[in-house]
Backbone as ProteinMPNN parsed JSONL, in Angstrom:
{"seq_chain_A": "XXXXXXXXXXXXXXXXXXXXXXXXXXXXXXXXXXXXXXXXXXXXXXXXXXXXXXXXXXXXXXXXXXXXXXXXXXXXXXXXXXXX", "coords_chain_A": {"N_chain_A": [[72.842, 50.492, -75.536], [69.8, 48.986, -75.73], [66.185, 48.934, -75.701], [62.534, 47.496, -75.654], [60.078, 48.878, -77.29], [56.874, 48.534, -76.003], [54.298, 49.368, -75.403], [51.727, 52.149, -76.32], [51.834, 54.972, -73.547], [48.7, 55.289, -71.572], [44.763, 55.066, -70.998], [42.06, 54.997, -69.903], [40.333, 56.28, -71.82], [41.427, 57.042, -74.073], [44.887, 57.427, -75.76], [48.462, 57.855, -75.343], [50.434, 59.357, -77.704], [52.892, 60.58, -77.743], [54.493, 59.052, -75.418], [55.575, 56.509, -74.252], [55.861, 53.135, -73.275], [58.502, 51.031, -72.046], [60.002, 48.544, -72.171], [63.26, 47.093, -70.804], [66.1, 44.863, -71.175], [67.278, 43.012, -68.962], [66.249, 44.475, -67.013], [64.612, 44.189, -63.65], [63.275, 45.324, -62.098], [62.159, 47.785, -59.99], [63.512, 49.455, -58.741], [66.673, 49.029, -60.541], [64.992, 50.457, -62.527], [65.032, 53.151, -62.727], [67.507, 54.112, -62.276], [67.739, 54.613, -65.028], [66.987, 57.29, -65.622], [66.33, 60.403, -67.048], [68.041, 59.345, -69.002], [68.861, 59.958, -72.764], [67.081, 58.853, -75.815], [66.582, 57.449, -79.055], [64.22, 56.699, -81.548], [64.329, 54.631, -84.498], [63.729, 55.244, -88.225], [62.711, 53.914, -91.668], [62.426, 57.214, -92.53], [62.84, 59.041, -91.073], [63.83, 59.981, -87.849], [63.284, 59.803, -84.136], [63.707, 61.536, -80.965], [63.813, 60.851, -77.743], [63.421, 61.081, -74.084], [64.164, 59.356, -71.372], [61.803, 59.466, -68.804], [60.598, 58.505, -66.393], [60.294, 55.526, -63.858], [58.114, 52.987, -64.743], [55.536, 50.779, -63.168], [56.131, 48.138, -61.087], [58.054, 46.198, -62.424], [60.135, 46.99, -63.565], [60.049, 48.748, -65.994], [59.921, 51.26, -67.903], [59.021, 54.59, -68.496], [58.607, 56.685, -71.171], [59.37, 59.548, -72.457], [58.818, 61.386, -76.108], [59.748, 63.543, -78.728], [57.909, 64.365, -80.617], [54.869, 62.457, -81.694], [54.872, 59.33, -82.18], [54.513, 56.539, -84.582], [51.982, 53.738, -85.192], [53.144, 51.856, -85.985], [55.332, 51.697, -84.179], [55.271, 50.183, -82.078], [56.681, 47.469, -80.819], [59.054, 47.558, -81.618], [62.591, 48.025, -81.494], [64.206, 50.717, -79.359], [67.153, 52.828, -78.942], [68.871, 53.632, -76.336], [70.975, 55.758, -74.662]], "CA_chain_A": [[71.844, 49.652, -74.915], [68.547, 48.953, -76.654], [64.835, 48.337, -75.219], [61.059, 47.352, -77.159], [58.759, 49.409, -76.788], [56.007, 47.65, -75.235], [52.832, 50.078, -75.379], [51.635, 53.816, -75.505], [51.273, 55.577, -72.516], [46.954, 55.107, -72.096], [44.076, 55.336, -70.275], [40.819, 54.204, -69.833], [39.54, 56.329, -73.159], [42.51, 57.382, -74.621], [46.349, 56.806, -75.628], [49.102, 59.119, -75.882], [51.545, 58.914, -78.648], [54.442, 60.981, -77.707], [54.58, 58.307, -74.69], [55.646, 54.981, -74.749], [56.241, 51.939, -72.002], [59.723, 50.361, -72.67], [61.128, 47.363, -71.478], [64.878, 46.967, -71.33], [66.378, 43.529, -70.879], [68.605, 43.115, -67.731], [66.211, 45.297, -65.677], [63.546, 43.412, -63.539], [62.608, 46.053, -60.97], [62.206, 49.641, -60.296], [64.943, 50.42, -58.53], [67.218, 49.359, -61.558], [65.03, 51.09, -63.752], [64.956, 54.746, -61.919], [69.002, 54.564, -62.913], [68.096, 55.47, -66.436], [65.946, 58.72, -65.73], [66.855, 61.009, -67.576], [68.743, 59.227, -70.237], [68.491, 60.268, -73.842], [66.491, 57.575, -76.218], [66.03, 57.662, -80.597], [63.494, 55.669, -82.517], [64.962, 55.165, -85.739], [62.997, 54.633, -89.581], [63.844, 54.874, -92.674], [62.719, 58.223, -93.342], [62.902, 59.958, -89.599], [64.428, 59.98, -86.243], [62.723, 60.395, -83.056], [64.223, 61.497, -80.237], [63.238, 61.433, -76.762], [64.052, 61.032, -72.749], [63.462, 58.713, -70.309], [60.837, 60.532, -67.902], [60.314, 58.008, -65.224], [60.001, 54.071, -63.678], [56.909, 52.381, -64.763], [55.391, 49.46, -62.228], [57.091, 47.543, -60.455], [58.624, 45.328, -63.129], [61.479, 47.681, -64.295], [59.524, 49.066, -67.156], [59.944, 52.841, -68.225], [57.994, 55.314, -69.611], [59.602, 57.48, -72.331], [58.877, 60.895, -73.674], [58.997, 61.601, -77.251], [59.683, 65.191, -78.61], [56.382, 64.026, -81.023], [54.192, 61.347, -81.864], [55.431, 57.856, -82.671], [53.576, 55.892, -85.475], [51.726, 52.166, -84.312], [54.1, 50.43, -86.392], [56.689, 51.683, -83.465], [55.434, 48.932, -81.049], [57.885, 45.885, -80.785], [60.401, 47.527, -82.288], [63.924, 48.375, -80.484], [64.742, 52.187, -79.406], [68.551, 53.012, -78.39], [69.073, 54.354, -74.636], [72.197, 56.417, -75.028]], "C_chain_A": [[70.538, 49.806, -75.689], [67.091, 47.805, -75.785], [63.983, 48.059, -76.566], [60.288, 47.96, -76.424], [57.653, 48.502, -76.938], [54.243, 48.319, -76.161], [52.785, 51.775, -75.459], [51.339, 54.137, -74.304], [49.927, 55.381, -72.389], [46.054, 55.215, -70.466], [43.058, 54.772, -70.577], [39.901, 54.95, -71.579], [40.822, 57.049, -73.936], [44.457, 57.155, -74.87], [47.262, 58.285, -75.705], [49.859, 58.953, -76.655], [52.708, 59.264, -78.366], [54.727, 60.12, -76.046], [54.504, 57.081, -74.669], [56.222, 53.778, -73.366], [57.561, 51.198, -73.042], [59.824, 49.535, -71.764], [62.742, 46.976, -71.689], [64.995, 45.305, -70.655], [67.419, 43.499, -69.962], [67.937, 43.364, -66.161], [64.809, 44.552, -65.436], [62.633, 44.115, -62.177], [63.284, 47.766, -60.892], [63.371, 50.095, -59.228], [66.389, 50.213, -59.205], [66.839, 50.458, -62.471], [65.297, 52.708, -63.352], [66.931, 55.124, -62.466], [69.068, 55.183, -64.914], [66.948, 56.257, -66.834], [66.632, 59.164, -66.152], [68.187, 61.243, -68.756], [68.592, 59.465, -71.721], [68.269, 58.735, -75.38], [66.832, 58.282, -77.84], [65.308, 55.962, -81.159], [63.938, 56.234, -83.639], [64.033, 54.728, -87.216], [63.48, 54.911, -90.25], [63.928, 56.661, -93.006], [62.818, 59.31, -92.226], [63.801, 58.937, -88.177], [63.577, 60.149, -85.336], [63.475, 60.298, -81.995], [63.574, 62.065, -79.024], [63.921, 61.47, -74.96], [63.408, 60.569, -71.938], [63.015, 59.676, -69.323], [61.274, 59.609, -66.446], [60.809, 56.203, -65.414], [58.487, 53.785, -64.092], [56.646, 51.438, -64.288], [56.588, 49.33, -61.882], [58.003, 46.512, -60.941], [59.736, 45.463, -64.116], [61.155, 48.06, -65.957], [59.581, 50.635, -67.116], [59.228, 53.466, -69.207], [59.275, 56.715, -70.576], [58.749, 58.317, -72.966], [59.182, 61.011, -74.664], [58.982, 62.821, -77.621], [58.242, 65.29, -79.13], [56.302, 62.463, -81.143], [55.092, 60.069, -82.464], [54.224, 57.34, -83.765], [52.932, 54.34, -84.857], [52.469, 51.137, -84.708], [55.26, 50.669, -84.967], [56.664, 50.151, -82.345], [56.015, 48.03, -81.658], [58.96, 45.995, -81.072], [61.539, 48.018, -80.836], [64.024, 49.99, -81.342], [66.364, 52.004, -78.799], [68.574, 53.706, -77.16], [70.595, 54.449, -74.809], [72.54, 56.789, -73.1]], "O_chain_A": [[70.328, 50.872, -76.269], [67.03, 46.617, -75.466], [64.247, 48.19, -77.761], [59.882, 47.748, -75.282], [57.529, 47.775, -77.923], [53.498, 47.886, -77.039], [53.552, 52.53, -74.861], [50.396, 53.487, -73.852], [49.599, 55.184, -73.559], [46.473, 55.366, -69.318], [43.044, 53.999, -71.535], [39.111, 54.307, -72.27], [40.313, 58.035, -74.469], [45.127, 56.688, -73.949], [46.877, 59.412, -76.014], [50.361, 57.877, -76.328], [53.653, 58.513, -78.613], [55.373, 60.904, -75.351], [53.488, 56.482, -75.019], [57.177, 54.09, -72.656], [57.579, 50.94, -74.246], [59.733, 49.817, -70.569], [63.223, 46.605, -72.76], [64.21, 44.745, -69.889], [68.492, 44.016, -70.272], [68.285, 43.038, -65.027], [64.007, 44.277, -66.329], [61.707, 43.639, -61.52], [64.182, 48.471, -61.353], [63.913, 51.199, -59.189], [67.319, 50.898, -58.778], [67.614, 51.209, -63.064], [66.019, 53.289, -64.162], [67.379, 56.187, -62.894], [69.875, 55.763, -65.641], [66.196, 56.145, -67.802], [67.784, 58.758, -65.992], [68.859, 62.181, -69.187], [67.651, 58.705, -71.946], [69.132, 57.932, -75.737], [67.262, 59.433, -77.918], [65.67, 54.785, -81.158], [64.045, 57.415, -83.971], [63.615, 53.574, -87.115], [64.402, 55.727, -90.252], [64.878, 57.29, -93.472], [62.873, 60.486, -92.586], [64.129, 57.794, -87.86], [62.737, 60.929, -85.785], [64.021, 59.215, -81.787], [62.998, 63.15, -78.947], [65.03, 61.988, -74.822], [62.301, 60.983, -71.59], [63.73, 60.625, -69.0], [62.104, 59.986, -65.619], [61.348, 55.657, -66.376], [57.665, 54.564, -63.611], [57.417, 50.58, -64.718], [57.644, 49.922, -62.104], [58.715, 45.916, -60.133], [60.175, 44.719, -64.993], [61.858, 47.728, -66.912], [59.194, 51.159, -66.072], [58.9, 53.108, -70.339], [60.361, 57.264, -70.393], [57.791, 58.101, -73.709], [60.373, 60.701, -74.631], [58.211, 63.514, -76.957], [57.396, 65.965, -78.544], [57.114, 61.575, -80.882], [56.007, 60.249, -83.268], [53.088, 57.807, -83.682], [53.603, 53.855, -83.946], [52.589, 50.007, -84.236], [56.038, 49.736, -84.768], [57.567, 49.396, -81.985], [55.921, 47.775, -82.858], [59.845, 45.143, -80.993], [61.29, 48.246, -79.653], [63.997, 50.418, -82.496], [66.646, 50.961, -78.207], [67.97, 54.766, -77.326], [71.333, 53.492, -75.042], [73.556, 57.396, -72.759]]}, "name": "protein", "num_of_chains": 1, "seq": "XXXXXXXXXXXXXXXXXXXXXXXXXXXXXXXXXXXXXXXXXXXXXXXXXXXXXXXXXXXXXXXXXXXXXXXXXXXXXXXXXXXX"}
């Protein structure tokens, strides 16, 4: 299965990198998305891996937030991660 990451995690003066908002396609509310807590994710490039784990639901629009072991780069937005 494969989402896009959307956005970093953020705040009013700051972002986080090893946190990312995903959208998966299928899921249009949070009590689909809560079924893939704790599933294991990888962003892939050419010259690294990242691997991380769905944390939680984000809003109410079946959006998830995703931990990263580290930082993601800004090219990661738009792209597709794998949900294993």
């Amino acid at each position: 299965m494969q989402g896009t990451i959307v956005s970093f995690r953020r705040g009013r003066h700051g972002q986080t990198e090893n946190q990312v908002i995903v959208k998966v396609s299928g899921v249009s509310n949070k009590e689909e998305a809560e079924k893939y807590v704790g599933k294991q994710v990888s962003w892939k490039s050419v010259k690294a891996e990242i691997k991380g784990k769905v944390a939680s639901s984000h809003g109410n629009s079946g959006a998830l937030r995703v931990l990263f072991e580290r930082g993601l780069p800004g090219q990661a937005i738009t792209q597709k991660i794998d949900i294993k």
